[in-house]
N, C-alpha and C positions, 0 to 999 in steps of 0.2 A: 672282636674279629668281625669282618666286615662280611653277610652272609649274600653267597653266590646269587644270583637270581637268572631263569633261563633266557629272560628277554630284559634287554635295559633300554631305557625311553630316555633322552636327555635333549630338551627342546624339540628340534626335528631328525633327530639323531637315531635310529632303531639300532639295535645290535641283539644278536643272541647267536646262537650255536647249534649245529645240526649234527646229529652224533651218526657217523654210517657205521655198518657190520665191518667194514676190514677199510684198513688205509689205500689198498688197493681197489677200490671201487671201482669200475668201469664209467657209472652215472655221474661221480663227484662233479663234475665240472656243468654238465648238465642238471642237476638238485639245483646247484650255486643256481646258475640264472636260472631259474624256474621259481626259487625264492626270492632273490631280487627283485625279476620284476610283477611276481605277485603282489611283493611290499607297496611297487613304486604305482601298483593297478589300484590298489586298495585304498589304501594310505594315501592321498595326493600331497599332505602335508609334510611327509615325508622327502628331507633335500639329501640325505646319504645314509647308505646301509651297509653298517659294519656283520658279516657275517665271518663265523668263526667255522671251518671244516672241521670235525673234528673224529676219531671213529675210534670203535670199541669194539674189537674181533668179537665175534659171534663165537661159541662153543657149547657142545654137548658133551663133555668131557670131564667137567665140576667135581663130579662124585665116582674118577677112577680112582686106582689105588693106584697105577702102573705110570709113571712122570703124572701126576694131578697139574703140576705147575704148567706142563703144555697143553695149551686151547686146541690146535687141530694138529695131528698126523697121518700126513698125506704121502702115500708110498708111490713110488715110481717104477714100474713096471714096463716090461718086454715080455713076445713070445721069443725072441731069439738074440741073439748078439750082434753088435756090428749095423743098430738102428740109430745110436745115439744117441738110448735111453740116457747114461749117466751126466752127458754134455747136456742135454735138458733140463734131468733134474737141480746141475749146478743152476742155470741161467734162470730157471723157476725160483731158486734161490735169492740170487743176485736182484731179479724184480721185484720180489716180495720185501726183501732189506729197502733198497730203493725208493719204497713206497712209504718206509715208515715204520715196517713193523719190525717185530722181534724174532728173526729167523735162525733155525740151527738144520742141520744136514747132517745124519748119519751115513757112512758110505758102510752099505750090509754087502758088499759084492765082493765077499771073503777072499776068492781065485785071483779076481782080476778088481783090485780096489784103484781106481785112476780117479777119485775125485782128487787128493794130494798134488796130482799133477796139474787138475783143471784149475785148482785156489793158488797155483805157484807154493805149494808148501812141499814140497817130496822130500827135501832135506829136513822137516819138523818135528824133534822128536820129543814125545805124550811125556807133558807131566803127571804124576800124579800127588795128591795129598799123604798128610799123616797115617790117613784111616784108609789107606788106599782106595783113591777114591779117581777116576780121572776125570783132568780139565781137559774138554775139548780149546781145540786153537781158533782163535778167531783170526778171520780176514773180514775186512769191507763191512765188521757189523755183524757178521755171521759167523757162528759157533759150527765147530767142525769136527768130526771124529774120522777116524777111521786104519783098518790095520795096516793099511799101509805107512801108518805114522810109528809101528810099530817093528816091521820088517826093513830091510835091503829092499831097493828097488829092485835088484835084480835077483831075488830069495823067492822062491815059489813057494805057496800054502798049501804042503799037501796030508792036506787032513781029509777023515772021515765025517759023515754026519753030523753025528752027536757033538763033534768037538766043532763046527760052525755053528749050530746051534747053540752050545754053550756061549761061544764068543759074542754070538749074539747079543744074547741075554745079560752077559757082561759090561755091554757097550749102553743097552737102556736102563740095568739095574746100579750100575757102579759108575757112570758118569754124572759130572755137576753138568747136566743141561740147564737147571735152572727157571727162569719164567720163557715161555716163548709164547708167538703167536701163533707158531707153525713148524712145525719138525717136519723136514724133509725127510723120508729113506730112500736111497739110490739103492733098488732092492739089483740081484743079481739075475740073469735074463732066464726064460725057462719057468719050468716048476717044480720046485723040490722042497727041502729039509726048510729054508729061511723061510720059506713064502708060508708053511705050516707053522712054523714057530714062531712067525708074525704077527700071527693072525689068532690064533692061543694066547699070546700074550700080552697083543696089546689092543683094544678096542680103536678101531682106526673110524679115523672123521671119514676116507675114501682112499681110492687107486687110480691113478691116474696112466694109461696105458698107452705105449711112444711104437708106433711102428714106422714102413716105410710103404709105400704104396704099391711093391711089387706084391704077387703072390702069394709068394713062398714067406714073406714076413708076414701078410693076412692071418694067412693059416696058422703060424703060430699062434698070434696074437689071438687068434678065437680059441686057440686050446687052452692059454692061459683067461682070458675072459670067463669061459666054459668053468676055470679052476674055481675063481669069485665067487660064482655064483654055485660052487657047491656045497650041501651042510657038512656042518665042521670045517671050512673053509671060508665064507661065505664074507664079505667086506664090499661095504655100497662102490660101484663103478661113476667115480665123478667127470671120464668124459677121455675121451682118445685124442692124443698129437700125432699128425702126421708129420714126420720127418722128412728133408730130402724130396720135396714134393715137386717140386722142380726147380729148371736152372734157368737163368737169365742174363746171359751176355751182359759185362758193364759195356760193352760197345754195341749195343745192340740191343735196347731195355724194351722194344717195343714187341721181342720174342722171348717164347719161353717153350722149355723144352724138358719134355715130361719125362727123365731118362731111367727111371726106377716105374713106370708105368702111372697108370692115374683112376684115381677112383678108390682106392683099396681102403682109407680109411671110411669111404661114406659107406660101402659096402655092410661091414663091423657095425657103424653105428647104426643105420636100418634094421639088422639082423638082431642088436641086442637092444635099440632104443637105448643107445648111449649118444649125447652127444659130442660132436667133432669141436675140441675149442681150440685149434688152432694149427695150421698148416705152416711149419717151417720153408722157403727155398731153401736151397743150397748156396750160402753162404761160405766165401774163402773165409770169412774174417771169425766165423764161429771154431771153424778150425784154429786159425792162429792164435785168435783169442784162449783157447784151452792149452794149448803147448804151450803158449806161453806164462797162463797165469794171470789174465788180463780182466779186470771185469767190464764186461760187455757193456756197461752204462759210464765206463770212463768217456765215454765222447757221445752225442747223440749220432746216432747214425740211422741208418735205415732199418739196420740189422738189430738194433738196442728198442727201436716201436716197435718193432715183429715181437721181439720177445717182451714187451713189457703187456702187447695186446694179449697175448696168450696168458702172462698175469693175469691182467685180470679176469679175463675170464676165467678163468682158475679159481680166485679169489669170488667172484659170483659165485657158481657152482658151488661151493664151501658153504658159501651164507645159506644158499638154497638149501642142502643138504641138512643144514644147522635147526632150520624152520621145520623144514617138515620133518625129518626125521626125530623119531621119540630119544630122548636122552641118551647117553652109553651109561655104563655102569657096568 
């Protein structure tokens, strides 16, 4: 067998491999020529350089007991409803698949579960194994759970506590998730019974927190922030999305119009030293895109950079957390 070597020299031929934290790098492209033409500065004898991109999720997660097989679980949080957290958390999805990696999405938002609707799955219904055991559904790459694959669209969940709770813990204990690079939870808006039995049970990489830049979503979103950060509670804050941050005439691109107000996420992140990674406009197509089931990266658009920008920096953030932060366990 022929053994690997990190650099190969063949005449004036250089090749070797550069291994990043997550396939979603923000730098990739910038590394690449920053390698290249160090080779071509160094090297003059060098006439072409085969570089090979290659990456290796980052994780402090190795030694849980609770999914060991997934590297990062990154929850999706709201102070209130009606921000767009769960429409994020899909497209957070969709970017990360996109990029390469190995992505799954739990939808923990027991009352009102509508990831189903944003994957085009509402009519999918959950297998499970021998040993009752269930397969989440895959679209586009990405593994998916959620009870809605298990109810009526039109059947209300009306349960107490303990028994979301329970379900909960059903959906991370008794599902084949498998190896990922990234477990999505599309947690439900608020703070209650899920966000505690979360955070009890599963050692999270981070929380990613979606508001809109009015007020009155602020002020949730610092009660919930407030939540993270309290003992017995407590989960690293990897950085705020502002939603609906504003609008922009397709007829008219050179305004833009601030209709939910402006400022609200920078506010949060000065106040807790979280940072802002990524301000959504108000996109129609994010809309139709979710009724109908679409994934946002079927076409390049404008709307498909927005959200792969906010990848990655997501995917930064992750690695950041990765480094400095001391192991889970």
């Amino acid at each position: 067998m022929k053994r690997e070597t990190p650099v190969s020299i063949e005449g004036t031929t250089i090749g070797f491999t550069v291994e990043l934290t997550t396939p979603a790098c923000p730098m990739k492209d910038m590394i690449e020529r920053a390698c290249r033409n160090a080779i071509h500065h160094f090297i003059k004898e060098a006439t072409q350089v085969n570089i090979n991109m290659s990456s290796k999720v980052s994780s402090k997660r190795d030694k849980t007991e609770v999914l060991p097989l997934v590297k990062n679980i990154i929850a999706v949080a709201s102070g209130k409803g009606g921000v767009g957290k769960s429409t994020i958390a899909a497209n957070l999805a969709y970017g990360l698949a996109h990029s390469g990696a190995k992505v799954g999405i739990l939808d923990a938002d027991i009352y009102g579960p509508s990831i189903p609707v944003i994957f085009g799955l509402k009519d999918h219904q959950i297998a499970v194994t021998e040993d009752n055991k269930m397969v989440p559904a895959e679209k586009d790459g990405i593994k998916i759970l959620s009870i809605g694959f298990m109810i009526r669209e039109s059947q209300p969940v009306v349960w107490r506590g303990p028994m979301i709770s329970s379900a909960f813990r059903q959906f991370i204990n008794d599902a084949l998730w498998g190896e990922l690079d990234y477990l999505i939870i599309d947690l439900p808006p608020g703070t209650g019974d899920i966000h505690l039995t979360l955070t009890q049970l599963l050692p999270l990489t981070g929380v990613i927190m979606v508001t809109t830049p009015q007020d009155v979503a602020v002020a949730d979103c610092r009660r919930a922030i407030s939540m993270y950060q309290t003992d017995g509670v407590k989960a690293p804050l990897l950085g705020i999305i502002e939603n609906m941050s504003y609008f922009v005439p397709a007829d008219a691109p050179e305004k833009k119009y601030f209709i939910f107000g402006e400022g609200g996420a920078d506010r949060l992140a000065s106040e807790f030293n979280i940072p802002v990674i990524g301000r959504i406009p108000i996109f129609e197509s994010i809309r139709s895109n979710a009724d109908s089931g679409t994934n946002p990266f079927a076409s390049n658009t404008l709307m498909s950079e927005q959200i792969m920008a906010i990848t990655e920096s997501l995917a930064q953030q992750v690695s950041i957390k990765n480094i400095s932060q001391p192991a889970v366990v």
